[in-house]
LUMPAGU-385745 format. One record per atom (N, C-alpha, C, O): x, y, z; residue in three letters. Coordinates in steps of 0.001 Angstrom, whole numbers, plus 500000, padded with zeros to 6 digits. Example, Ala and Ser with C-alpha at 12.3 -4.5 7.8 and 13.67 -1.06 7.14 Angstrom:
# LUMPAGU-385745
513190494310507800ALA;512300495500507800ALA;513200496700507800ALA;514236496681508465ALA;512850497750507080SER;513670498940507140SER;512900500030507870SER;513409501138508039SER;
# end
This chain:
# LUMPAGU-385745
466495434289513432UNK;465937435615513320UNK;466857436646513984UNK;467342437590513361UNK;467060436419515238UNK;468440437046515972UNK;469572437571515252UNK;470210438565515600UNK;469843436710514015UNK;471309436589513722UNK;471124437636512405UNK;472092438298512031UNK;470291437702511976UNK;469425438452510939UNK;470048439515511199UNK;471077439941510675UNK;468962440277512620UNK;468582441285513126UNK;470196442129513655UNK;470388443336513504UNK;471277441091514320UNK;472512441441513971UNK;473154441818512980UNK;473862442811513150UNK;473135441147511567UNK;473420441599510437UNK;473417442894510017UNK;474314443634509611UNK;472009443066510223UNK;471110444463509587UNK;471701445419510791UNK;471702446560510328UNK;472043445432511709UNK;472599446450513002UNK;473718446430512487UNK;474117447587512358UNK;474663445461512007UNK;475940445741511892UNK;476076446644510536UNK;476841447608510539UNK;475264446286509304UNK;475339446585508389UNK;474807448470508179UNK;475194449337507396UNK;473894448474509168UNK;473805450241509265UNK;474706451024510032UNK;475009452197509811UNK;475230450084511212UNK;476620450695511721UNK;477690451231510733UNK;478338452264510564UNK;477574450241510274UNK;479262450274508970UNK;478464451784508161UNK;478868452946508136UNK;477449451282507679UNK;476903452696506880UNK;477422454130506966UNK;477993454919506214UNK;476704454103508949UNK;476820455500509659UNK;478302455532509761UNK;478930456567509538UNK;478781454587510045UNK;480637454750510061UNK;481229455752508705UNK;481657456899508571UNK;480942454466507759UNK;481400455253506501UNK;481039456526505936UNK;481743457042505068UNK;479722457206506481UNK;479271458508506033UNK;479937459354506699UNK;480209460415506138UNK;480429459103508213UNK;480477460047508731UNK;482245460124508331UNK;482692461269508387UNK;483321458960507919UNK;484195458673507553UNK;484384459806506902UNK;485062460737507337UNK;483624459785505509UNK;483150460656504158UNK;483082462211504797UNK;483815463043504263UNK;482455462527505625UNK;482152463998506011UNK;483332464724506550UNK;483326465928506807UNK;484097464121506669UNK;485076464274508019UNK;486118464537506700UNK;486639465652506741UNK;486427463869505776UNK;487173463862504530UNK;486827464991503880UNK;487548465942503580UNK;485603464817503669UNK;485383466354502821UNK;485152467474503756UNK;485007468524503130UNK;485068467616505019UNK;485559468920505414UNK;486905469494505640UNK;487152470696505734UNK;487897468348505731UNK;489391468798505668UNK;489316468705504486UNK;490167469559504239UNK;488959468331503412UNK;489579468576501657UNK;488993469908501954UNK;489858470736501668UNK;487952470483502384UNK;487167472005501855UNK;488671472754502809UNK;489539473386502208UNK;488705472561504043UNK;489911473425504587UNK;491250473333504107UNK;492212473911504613UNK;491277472538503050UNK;493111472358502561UNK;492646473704501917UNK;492974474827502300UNK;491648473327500646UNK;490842473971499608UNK;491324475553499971UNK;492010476293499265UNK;490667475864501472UNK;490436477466501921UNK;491577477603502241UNK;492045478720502019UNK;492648476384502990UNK;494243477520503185UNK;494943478067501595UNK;495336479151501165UNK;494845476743501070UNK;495266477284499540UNK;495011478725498903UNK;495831479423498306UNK;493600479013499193UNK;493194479944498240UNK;493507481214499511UNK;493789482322499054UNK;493473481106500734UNK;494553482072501507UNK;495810482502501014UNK;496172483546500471UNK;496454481337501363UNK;498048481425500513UNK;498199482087498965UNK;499280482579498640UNK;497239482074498178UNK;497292482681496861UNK;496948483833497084UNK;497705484681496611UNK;495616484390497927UNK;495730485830498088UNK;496539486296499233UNK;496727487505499368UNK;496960485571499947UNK;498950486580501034UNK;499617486595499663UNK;499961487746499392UNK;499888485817498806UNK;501081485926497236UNK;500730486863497064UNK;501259487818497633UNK;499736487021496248UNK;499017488495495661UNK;498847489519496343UNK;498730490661495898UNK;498831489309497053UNK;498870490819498169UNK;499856491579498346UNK;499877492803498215UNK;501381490321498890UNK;502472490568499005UNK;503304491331497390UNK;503619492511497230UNK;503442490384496581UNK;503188490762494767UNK;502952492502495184UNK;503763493227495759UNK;501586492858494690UNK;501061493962494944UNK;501763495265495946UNK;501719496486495800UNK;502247494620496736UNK;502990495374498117UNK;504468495533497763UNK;505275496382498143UNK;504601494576497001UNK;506152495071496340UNK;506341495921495543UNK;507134496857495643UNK;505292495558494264UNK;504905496354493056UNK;505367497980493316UNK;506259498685492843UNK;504215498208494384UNK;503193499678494917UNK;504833500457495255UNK;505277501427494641UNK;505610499629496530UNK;506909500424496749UNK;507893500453495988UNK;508821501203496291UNK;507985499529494611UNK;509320499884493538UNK;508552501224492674UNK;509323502166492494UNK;507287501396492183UNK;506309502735491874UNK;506870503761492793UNK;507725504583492462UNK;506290503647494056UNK;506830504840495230UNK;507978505229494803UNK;508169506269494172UNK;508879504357495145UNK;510593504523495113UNK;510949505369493361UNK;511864506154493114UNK;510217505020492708UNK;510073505383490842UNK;509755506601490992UNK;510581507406490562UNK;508937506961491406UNK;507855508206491748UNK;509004509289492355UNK;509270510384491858UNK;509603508700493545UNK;510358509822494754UNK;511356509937493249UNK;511423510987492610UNK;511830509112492988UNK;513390509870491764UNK;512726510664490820UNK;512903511879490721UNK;511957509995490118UNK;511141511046489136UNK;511154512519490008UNK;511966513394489708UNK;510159512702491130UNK;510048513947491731UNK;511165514293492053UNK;511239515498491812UNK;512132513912492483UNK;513583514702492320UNK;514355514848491517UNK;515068515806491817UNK;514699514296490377UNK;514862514743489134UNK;514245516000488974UNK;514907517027489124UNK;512697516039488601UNK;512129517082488432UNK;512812518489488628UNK;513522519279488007UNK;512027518311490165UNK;512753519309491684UNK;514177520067491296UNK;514211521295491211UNK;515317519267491074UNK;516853519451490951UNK;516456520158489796UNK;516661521371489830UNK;515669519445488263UNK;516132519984487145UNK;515215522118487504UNK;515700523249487496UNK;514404521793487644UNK;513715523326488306UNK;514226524229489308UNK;514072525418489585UNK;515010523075489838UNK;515754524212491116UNK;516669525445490639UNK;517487525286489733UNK;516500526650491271UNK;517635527056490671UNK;519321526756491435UNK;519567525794492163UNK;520127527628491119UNK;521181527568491466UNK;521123528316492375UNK;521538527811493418UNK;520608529859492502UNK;520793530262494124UNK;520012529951494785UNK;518825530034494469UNK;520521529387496180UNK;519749529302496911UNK;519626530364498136UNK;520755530799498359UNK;518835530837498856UNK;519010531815500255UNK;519193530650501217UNK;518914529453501154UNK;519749531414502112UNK;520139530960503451UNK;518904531796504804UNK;518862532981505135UNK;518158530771505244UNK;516952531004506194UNK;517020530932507187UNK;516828529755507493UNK;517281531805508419UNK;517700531377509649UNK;516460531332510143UNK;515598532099509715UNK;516192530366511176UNK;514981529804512155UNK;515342530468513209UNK;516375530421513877UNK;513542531657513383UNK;513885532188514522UNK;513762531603516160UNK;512839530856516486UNK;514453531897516792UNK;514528531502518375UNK;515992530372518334UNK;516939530486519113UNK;515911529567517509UNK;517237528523517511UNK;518227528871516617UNK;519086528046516307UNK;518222529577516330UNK;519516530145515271UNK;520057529094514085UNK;521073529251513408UNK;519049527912514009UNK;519402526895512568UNK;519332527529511275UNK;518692528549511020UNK;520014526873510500UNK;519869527854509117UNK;519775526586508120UNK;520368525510508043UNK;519031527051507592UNK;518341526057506102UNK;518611526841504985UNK;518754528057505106UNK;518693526294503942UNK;519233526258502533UNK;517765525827501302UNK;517495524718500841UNK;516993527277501036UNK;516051527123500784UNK;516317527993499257UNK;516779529127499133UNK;515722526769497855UNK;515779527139496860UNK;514625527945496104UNK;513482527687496483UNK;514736528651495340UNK;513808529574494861UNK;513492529660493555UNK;514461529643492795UNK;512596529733493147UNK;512130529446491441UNK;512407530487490718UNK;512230531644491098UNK;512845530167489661UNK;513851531241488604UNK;513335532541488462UNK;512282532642487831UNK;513860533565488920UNK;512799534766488824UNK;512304535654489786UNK;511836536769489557UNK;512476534908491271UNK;511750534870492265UNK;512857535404493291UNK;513614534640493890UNK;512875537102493460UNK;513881536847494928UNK;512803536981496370UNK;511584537149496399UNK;513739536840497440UNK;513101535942498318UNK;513375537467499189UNK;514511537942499175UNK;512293538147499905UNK;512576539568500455UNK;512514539051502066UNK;513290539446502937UNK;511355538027502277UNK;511266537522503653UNK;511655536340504092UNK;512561535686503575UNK;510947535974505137UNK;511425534886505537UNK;510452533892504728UNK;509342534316504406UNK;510865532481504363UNK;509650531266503562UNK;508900530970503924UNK;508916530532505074UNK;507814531011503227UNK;506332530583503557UNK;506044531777503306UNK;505455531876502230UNK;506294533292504143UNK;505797534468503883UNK;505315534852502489UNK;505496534187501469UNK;504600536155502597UNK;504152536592501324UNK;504886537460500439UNK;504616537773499280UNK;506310537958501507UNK;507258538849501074UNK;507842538837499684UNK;508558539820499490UNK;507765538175498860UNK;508497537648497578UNK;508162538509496106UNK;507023538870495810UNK;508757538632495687UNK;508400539728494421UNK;509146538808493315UNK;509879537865493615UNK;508844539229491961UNK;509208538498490976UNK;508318538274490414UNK;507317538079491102UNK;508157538172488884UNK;506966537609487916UNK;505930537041488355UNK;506144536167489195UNK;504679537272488023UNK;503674536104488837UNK;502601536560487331UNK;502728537674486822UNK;502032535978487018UNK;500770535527486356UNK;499820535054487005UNK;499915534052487715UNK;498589535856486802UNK;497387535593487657UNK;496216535104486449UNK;495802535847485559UNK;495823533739486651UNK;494741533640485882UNK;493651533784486269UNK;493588533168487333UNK;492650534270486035UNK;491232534706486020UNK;489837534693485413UNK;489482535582484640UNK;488800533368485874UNK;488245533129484799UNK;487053533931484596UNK;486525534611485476UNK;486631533817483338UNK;485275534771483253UNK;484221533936483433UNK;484284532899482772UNK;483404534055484032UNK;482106533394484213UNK;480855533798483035UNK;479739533285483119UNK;
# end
C-alpha cells in the first residue's frame, strides 16, 4: 500500500514539475514574442524618422528655390542699430524699402482685399 501511495506522490510531483516546466516556457516564448514586436516598431519608427528628415531637407530646397526664384536682385543694406552690423536684406519686386525692416515705412504697390459680408 506504501509503495502505491509513493507512486501516486511521485507521479503528481512529475505533473506539478512539468506544468510549471510548461509555464516558464510559455512566458519566455510570450517575451521573445514582445521584444520582437518592439524591435519592429524601433524599425518603423526609425524608417519614419528618416523618411520625415529627407521631406524636411526636400521642403528647405524647395523653399529656397522658391525664395531665390522671387528674390529680387536689389537688395538694401540694413544697419543694426547700437552694433553697427549690416545685413543684406532682399525686397519684393516693386517694393522700395524707405525704413528700417520690419517697419511700416515701405511704399510700392499693395492690393488690399476686402470682403463683403
Amino acid at each position: 500500500m506504501q509503495a502505491v501511495r509513493d507512486k501516486l506522490h511521485d507521479i503528481t510531483a512529475m505533473r506539478k514539475a512539468k506544468s510549471e516546466a510548461k509555464a516558464e516556457e510559455k512566458a519566455e516564448k510570450e517575451l521573445a514574442k514582445a521584444r520582437v514586436e518592439v524591435a519592429h516598431e524601433v524599425r518603423l519608427a526609425r524608417e519614419a524618422e528618416a523618411a520625415m528628415s529627407l521631406h524636411v531637407a526636400k521642403a528647405g530646397k524647395r523653399a529656397e528655390k522658391e525664395m531665390a526664384k522671387h528674390a529680387n536682385a536689389h537688395t538694401n543694406i540694413f544697419v543694426a542699430p547700437g552694433d553697427g552690423t549690416t545685413t543684406n536684406v532682399a525686397t519684393a519686386p516693386g517694393v522700395t524699402m524707405v525704413g528700417a525692416p520690419g517697419t511700416v515705412d515701405m511704399v510700392g504697390p499693395h492690393t488690399v482685399h476686402k470682403k463683403t459680408l
